[in-house]
N, CA, C and O atoms as CSV, one atom per row, in Angstrom:
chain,resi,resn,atom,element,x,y,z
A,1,UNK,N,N,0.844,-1.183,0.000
A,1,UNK,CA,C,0.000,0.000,0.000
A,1,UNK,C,C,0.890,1.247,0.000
A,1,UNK,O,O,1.944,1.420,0.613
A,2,UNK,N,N,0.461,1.793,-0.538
A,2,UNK,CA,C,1.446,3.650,-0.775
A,2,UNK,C,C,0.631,4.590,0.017
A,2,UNK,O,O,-0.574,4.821,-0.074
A,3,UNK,N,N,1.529,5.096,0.823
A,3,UNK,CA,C,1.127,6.426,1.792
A,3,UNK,C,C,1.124,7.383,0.550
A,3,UNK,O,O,1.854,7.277,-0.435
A,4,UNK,N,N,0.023,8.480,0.815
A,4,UNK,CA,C,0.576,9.811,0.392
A,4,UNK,C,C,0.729,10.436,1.685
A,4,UNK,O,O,0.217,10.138,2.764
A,5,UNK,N,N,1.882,11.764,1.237
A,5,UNK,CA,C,2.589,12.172,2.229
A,5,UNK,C,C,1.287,13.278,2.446
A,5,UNK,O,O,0.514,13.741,1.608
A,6,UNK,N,N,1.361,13.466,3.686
A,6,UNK,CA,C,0.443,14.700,4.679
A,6,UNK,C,C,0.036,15.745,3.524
A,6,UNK,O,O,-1.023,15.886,2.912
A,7,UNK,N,N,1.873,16.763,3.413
A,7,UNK,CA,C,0.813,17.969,2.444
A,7,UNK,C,C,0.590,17.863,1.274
A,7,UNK,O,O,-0.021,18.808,0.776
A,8,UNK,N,N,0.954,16.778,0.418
A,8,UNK,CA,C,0.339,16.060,-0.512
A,8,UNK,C,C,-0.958,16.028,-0.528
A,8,UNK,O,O,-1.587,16.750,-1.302
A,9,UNK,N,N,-1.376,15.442,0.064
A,9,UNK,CA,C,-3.130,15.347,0.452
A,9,UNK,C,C,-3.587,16.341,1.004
A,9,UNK,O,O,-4.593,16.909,0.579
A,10,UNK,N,N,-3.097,16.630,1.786
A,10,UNK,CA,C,-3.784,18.507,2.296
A,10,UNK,C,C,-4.001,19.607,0.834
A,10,UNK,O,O,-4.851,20.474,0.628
A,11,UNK,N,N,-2.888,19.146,0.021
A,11,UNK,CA,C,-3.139,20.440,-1.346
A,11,UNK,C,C,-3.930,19.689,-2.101
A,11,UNK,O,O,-4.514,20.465,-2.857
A,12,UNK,N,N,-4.328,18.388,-2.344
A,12,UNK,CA,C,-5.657,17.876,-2.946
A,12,UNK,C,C,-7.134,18.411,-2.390
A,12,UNK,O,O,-8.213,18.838,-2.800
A,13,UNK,N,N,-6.445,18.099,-1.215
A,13,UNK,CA,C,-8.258,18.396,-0.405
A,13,UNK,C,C,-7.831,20.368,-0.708
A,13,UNK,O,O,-8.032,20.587,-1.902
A,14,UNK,N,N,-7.666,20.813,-0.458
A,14,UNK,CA,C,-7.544,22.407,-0.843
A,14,UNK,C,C,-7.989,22.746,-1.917
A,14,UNK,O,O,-8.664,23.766,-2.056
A,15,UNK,N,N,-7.556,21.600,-3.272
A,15,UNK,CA,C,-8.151,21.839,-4.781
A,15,UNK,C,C,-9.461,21.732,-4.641
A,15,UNK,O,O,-10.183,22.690,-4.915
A,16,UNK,N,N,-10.101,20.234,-4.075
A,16,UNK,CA,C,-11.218,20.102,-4.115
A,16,UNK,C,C,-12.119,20.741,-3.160
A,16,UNK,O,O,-13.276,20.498,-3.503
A,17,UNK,N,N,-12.067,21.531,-1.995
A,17,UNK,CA,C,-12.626,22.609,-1.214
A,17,UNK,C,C,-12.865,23.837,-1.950
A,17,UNK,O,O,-13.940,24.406,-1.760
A,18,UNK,N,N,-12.056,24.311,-2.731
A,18,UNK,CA,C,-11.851,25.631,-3.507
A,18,UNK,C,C,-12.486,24.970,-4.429
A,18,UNK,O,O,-13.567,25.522,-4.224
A,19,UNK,N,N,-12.843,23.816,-5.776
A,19,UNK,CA,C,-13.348,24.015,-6.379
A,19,UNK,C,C,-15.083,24.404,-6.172
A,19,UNK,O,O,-15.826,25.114,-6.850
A,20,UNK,N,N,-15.347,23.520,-4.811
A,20,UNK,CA,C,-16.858,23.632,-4.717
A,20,UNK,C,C,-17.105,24.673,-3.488
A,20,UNK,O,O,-17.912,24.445,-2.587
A,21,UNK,N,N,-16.137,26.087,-3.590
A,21,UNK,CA,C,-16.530,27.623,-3.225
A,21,UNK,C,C,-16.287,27.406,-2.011
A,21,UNK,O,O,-17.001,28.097,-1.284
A,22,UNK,N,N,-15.353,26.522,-1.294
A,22,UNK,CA,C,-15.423,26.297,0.331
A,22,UNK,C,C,-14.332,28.127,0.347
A,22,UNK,O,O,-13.917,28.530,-0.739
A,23,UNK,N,N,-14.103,28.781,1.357
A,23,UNK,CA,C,-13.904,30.052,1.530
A,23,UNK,C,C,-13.026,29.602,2.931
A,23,UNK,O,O,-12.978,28.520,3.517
A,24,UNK,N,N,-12.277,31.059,3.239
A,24,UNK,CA,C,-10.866,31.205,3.848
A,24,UNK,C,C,-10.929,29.948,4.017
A,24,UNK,O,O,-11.872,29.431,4.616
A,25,UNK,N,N,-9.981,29.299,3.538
A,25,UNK,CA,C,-9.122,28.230,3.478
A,25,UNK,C,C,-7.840,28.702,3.980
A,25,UNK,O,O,-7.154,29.609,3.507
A,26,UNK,N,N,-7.596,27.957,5.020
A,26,UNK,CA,C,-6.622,28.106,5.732
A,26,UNK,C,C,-5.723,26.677,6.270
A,26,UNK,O,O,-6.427,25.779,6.731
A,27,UNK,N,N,-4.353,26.458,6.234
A,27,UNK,CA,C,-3.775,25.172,6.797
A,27,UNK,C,C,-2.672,25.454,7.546
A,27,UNK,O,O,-1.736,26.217,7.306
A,28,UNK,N,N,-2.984,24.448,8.883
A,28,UNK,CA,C,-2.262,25.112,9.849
A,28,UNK,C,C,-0.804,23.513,10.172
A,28,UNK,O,O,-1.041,22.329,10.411
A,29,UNK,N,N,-0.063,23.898,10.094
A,29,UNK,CA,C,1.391,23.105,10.298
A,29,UNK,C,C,1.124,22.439,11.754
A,29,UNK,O,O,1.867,22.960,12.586
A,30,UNK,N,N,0.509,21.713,12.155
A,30,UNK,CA,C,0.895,21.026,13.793
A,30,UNK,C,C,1.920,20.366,13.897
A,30,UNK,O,O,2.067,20.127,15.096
A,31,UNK,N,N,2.902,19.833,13.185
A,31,UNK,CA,C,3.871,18.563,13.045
A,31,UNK,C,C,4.775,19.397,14.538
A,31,UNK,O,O,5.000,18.586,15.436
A,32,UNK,N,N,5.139,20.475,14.755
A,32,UNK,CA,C,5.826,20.965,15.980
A,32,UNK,C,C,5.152,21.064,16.841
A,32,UNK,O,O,5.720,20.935,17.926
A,33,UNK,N,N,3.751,21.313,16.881
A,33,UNK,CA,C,3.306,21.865,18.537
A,33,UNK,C,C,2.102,20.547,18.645
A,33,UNK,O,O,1.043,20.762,19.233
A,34,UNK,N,N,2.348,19.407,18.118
A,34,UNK,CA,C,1.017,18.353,18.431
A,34,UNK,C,C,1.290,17.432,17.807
A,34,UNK,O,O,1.664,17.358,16.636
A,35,UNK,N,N,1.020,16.214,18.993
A,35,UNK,CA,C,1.449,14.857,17.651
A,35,UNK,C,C,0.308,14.211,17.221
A,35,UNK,O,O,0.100,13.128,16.673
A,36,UNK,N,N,-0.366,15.103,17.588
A,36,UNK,CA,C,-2.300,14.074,16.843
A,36,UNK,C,C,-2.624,14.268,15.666
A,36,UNK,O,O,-3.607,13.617,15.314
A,37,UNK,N,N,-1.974,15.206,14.578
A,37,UNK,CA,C,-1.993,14.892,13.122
A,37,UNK,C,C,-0.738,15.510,12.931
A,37,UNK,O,O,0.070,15.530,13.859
A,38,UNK,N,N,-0.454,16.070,11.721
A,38,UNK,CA,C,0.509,16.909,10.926
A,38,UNK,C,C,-0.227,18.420,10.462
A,38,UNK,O,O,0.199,19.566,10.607
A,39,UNK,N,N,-1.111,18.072,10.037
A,39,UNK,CA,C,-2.090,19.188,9.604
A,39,UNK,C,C,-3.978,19.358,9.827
A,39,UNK,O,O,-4.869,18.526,9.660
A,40,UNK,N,N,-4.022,20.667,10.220
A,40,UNK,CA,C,-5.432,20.756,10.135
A,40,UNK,C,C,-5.566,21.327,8.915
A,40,UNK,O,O,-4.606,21.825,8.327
A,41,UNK,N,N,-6.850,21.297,8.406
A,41,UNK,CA,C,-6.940,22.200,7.151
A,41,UNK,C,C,-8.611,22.633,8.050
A,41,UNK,O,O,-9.293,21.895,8.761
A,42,UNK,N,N,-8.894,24.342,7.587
A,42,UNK,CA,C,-9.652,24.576,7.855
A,42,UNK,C,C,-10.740,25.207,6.895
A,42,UNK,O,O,-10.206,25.695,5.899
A,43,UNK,N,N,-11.924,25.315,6.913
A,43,UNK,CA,C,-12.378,26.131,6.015
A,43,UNK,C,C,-14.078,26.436,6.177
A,43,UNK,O,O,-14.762,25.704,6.892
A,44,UNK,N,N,-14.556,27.378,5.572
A,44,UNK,CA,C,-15.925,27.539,5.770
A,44,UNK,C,C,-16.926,27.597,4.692
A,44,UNK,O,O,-16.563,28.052,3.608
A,45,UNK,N,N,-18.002,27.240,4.831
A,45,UNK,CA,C,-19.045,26.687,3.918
A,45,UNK,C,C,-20.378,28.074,4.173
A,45,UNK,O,O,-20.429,28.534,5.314
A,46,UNK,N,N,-21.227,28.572,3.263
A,46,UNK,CA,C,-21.954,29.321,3.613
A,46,UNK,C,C,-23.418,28.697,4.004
A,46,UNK,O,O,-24.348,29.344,4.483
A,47,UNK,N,N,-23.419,27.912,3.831
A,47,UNK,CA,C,-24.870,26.706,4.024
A,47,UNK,C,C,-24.452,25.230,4.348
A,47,UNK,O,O,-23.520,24.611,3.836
A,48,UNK,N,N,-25.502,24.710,5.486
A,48,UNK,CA,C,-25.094,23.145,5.551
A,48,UNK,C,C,-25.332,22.175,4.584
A,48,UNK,O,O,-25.013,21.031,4.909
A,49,UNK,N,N,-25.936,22.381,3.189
A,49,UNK,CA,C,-26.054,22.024,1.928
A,49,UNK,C,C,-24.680,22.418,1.054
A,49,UNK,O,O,-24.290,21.722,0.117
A,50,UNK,N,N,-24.068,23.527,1.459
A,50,UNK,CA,C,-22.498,23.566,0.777
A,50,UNK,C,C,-21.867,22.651,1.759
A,50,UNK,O,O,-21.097,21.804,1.305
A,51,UNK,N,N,-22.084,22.696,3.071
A,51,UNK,CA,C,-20.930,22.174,3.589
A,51,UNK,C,C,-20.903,20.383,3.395
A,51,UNK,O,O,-19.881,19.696,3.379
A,52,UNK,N,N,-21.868,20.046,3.303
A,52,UNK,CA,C,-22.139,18.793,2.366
A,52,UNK,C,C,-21.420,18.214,1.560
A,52,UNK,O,O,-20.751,17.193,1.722
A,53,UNK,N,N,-21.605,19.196,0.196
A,53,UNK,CA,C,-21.297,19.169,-1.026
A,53,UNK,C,C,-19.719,18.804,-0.847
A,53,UNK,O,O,-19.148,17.808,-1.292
A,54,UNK,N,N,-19.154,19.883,-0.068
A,54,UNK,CA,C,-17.697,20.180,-0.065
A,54,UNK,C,C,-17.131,18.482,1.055
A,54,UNK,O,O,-16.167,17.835,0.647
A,55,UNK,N,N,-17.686,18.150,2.017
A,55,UNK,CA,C,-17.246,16.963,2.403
A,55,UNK,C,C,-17.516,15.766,1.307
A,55,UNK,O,O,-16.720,14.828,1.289
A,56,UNK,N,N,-18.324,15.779,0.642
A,56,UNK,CA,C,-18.531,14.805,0.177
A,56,UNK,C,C,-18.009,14.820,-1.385
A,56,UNK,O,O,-18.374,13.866,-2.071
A,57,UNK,N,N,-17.341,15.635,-1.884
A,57,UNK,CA,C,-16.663,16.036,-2.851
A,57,UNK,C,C,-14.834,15.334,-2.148
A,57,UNK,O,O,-14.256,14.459,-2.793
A,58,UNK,N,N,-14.225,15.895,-0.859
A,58,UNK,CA,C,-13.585,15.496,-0.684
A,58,UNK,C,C,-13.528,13.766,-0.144
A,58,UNK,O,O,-12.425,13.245,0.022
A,59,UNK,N,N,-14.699,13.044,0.078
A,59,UNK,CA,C,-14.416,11.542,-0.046
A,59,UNK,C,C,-14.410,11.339,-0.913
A,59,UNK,O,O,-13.715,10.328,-1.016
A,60,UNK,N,N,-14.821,11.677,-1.999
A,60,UNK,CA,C,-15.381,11.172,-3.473
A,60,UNK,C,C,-13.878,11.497,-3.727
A,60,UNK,O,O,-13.486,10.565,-4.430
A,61,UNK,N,N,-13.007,12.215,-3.543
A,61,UNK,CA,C,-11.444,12.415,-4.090
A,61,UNK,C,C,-10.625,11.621,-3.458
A,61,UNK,O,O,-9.696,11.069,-4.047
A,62,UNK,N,N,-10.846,11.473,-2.269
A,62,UNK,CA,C,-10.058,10.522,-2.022
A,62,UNK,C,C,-9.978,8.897,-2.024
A,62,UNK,O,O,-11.020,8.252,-2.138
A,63,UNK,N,N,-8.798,8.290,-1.903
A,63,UNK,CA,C,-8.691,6.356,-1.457
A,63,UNK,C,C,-8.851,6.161,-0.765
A,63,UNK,O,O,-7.973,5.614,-0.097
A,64,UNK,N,N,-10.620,6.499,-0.001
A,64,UNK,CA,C,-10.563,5.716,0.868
A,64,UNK,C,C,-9.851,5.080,1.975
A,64,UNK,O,O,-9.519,5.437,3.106
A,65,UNK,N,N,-9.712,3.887,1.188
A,65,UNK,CA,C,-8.772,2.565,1.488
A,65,UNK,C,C,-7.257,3.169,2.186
A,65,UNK,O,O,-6.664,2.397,2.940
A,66,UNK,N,N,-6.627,4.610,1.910
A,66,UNK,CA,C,-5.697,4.511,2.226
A,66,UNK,C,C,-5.547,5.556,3.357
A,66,UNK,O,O,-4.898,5.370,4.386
A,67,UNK,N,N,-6.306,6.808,3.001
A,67,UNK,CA,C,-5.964,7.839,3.249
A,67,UNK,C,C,-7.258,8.720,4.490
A,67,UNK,O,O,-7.122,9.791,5.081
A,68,UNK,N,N,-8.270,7.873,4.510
A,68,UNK,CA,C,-9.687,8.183,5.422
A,68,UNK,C,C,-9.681,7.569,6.911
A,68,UNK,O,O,-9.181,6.461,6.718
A,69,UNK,N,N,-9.850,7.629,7.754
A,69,UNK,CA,C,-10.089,7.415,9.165
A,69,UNK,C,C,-11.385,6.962,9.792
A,69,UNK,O,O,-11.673,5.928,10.396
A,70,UNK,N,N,-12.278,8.337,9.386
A,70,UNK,CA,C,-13.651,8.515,10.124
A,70,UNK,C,C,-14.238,10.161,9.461
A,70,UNK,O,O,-13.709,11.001,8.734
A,71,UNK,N,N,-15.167,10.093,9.936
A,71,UNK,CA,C,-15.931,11.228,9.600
A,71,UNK,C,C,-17.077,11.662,10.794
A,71,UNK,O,O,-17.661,10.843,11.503
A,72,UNK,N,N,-17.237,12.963,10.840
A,72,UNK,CA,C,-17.883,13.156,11.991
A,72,UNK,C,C,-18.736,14.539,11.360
A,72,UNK,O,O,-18.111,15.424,10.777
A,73,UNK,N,N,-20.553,14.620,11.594
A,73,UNK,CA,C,-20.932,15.954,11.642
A,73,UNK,C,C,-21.800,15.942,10.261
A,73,UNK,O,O,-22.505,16.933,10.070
A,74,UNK,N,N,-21.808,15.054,9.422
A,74,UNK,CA,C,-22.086,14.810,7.668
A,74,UNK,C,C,-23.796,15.392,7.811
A,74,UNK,O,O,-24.353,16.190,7.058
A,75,UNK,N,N,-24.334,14.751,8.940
A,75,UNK,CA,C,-25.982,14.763,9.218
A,75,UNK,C,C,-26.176,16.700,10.073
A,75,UNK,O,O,-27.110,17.407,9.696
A,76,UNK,N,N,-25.628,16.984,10.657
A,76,UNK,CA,C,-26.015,17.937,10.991
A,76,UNK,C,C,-25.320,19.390,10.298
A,76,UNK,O,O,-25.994,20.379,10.585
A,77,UNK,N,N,-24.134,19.682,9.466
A,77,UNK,CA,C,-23.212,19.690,8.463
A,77,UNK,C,C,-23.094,21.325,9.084
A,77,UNK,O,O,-23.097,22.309,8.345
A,78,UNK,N,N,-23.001,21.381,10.428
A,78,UNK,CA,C,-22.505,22.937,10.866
A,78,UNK,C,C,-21.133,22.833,11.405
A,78,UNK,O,O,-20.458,23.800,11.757
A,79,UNK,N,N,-20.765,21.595,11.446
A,79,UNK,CA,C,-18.870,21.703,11.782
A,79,UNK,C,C,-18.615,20.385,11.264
A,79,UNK,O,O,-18.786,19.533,12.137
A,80,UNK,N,N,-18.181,19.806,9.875
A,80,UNK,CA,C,-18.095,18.593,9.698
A,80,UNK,C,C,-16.545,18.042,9.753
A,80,UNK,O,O,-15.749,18.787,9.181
A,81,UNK,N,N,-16.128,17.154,10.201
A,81,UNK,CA,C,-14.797,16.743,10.671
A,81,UNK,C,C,-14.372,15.652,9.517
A,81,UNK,O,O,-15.359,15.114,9.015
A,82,UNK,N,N,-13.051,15.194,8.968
A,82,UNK,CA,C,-12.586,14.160,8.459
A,82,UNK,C,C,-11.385,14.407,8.424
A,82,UNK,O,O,-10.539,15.182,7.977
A,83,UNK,N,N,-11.603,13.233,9.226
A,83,UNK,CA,C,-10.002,12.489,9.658
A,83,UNK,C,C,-9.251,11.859,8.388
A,83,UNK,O,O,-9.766,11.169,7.508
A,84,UNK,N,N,-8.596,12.053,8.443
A,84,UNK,CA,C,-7.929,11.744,7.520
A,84,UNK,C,C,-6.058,11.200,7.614
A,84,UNK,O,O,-5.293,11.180,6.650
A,85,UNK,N,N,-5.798,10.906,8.702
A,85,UNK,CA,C,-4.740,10.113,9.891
A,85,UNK,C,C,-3.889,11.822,9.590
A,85,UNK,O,O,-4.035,12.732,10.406
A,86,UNK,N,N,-3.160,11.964,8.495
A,86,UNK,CA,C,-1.704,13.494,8.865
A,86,UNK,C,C,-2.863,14.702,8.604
A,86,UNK,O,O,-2.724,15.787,9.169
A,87,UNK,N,N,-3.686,14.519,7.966
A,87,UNK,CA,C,-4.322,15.807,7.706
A,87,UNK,C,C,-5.918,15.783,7.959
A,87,UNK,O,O,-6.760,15.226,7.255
A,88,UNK,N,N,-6.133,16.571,9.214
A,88,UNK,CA,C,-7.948,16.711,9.881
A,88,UNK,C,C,-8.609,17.777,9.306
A,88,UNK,O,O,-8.369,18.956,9.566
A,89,UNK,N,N,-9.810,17.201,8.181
A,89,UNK,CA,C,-10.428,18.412,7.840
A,89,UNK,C,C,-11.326,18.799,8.234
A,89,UNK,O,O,-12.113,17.895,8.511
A,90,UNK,N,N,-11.785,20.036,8.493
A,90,UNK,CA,C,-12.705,21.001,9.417
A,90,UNK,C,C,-13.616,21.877,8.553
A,90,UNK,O,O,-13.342,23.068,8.408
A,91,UNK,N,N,-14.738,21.305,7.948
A,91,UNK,CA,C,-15.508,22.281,7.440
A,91,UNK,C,C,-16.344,23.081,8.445
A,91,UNK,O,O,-16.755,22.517,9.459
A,92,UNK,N,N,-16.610,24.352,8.210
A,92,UNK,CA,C,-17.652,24.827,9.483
A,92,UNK,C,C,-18.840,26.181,8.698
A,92,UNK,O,O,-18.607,26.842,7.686
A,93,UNK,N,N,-19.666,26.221,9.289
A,93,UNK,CA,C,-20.384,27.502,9.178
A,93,UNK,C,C,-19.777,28.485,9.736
A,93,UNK,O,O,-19.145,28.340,10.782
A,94,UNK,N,N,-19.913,29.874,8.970
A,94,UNK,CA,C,-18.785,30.689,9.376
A,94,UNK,C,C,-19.070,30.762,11.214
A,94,UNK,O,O,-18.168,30.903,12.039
A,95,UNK,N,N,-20.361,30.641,11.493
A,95,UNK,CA,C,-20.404,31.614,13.022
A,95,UNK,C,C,-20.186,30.501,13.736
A,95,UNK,O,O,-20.305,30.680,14.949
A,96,UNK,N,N,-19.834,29.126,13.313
A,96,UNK,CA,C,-19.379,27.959,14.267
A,96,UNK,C,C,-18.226,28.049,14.401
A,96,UNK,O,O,-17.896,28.239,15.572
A,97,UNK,N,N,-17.276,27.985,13.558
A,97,UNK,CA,C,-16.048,28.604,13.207
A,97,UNK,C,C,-15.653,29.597,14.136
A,97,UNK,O,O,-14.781,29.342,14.966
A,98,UNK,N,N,-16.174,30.641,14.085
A,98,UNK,CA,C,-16.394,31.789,15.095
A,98,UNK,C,C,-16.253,31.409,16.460
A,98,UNK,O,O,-15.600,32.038,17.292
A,99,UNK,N,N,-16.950,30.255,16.682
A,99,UNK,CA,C,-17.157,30.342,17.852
A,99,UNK,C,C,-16.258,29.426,18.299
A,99,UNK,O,O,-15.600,29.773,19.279
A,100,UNK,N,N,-16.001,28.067,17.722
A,100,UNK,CA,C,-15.027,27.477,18.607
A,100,UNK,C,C,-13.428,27.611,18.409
A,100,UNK,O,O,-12.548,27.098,19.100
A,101,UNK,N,N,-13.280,28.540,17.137
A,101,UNK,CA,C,-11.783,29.303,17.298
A,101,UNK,C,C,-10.851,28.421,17.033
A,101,UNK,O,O,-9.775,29.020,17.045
A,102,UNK,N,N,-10.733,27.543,16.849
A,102,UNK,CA,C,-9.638,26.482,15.878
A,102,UNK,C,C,-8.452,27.541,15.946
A,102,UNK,O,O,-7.539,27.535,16.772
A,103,UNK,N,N,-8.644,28.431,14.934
A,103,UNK,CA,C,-7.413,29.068,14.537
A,103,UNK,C,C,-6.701,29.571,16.005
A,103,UNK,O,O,-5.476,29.564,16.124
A,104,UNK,N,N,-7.503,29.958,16.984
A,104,UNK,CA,C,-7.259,31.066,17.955
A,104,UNK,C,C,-6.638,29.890,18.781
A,104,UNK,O,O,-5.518,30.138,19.227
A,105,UNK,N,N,-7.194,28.564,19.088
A,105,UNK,CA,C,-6.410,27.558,20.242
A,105,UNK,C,C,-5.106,26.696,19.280
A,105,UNK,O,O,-4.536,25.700,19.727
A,106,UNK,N,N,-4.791,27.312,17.894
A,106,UNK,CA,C,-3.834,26.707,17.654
A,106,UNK,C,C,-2.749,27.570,17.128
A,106,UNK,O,O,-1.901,27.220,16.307
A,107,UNK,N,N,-2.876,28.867,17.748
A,107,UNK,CA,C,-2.547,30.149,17.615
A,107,UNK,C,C,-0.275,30.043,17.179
A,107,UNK,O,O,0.569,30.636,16.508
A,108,UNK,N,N,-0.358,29.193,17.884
A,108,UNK,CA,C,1.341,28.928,17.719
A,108,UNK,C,C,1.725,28.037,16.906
A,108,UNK,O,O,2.904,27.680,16.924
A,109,UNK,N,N,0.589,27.348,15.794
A,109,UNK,CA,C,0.887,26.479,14.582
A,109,UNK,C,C,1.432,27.642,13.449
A,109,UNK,O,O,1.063,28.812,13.549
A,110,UNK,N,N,2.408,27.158,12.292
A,110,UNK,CA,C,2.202,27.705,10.799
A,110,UNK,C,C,1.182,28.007,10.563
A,110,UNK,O,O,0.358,27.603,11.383
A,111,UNK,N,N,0.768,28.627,9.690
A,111,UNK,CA,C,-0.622,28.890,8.955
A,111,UNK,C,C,-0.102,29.328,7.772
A,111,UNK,O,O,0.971,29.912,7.614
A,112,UNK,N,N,-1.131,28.938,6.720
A,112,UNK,CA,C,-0.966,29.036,5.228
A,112,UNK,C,C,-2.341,29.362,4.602
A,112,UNK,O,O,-3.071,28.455,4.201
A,113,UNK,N,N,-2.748,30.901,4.506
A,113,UNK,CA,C,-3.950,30.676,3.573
A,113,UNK,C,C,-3.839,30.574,2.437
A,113,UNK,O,O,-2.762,30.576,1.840
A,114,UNK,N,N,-5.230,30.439,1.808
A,114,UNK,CA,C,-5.615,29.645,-0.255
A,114,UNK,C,C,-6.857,30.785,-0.347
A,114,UNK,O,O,-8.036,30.472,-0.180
A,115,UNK,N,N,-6.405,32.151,-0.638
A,115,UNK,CA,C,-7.422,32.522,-1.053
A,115,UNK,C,C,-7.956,32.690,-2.450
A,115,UNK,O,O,-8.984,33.279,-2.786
A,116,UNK,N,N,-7.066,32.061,-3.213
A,116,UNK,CA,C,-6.925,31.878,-4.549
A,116,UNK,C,C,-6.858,30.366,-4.813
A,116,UNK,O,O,-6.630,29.980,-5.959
A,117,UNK,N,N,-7.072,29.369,-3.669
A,117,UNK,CA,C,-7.140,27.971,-4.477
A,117,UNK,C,C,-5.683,27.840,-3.815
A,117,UNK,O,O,-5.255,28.637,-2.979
A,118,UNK,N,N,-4.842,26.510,-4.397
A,118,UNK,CA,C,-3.590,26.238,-4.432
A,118,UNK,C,C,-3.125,26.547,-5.913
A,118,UNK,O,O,-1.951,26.375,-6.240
C-alpha cells in the first residue's frame, strides 16, 4: 500500500474545497506543537447544503482505502470533521467557526492561507 505524504493530500483536499466555493481556506502546520496529526486544514461553507457538497466532494477524491479514518458531523453539516490520519479536515459555518476558534487555540501552529485555491 502507498502512503501519500500529509501535504500532498492537504493540497488535494484544498483543490477540491476551492473548487466547490469552500472560503478562507486556511492550513495550519501542527507537526511541531502536536502529535495528533501533521495538519489541520480549515475552512468555511456558507450553508449546511455547501458544507455537504464540499465533504462529500472530498471523499469522493479521495482512497478511501488509504488515506480516510472517520468522519464526523455529515448529518447535521454545521462543523463537519474528516479524519484523515496526517491531515484533519474542518468544514464549518462561518459563526461555528467563530465560535469554537480552531485558529485562535492553535494560535502557535504555521498557517498558510488559499485565497486563490492552491
Amino acid at each position: 500500500m502507498t502512503k501519500i505524504a500529509p501535504k500532498t493530500l492537504a493540497k488535494k483536499i484544498i483543490k477540491i474545497a476551492w473548487e466547490k466555493k469552500a472560503e478562507d481556506i486556511v492550513l495550519l502546520d501542527l507537526k511541531k506543537v502536536s502529535s495528533m496529526t501533521d495538519y489541520f486544514l480549515i475552512c468555511s461553507a456558507g450553508s449546511g447544503v455547501q458544507a455537504r457538497v464540499i465533504a462529500e466532494s472530498i471523499l469522493e477524491g479521495l482512497d478511501e482505502s488509504k488515506t480516510l479514518s472517520h468522519v464526523e458531523g455529515l448529518e447535521g453539516a454545521h462543523w463537519i470533521l474528516i479524519d484523515c490520519f496526517g491531515v484533519v479536515v474542518h468544514i464549518f459555518l462561518p459563526e461555528v467557526r467563530e465560535f469554537y476558534g480552531l485558529e485562535r487555540l492553535w494560535g502557535d501552529a504555521p498557517r498558510q492561507e488559499f485565497p486563490d485555491g492552491i
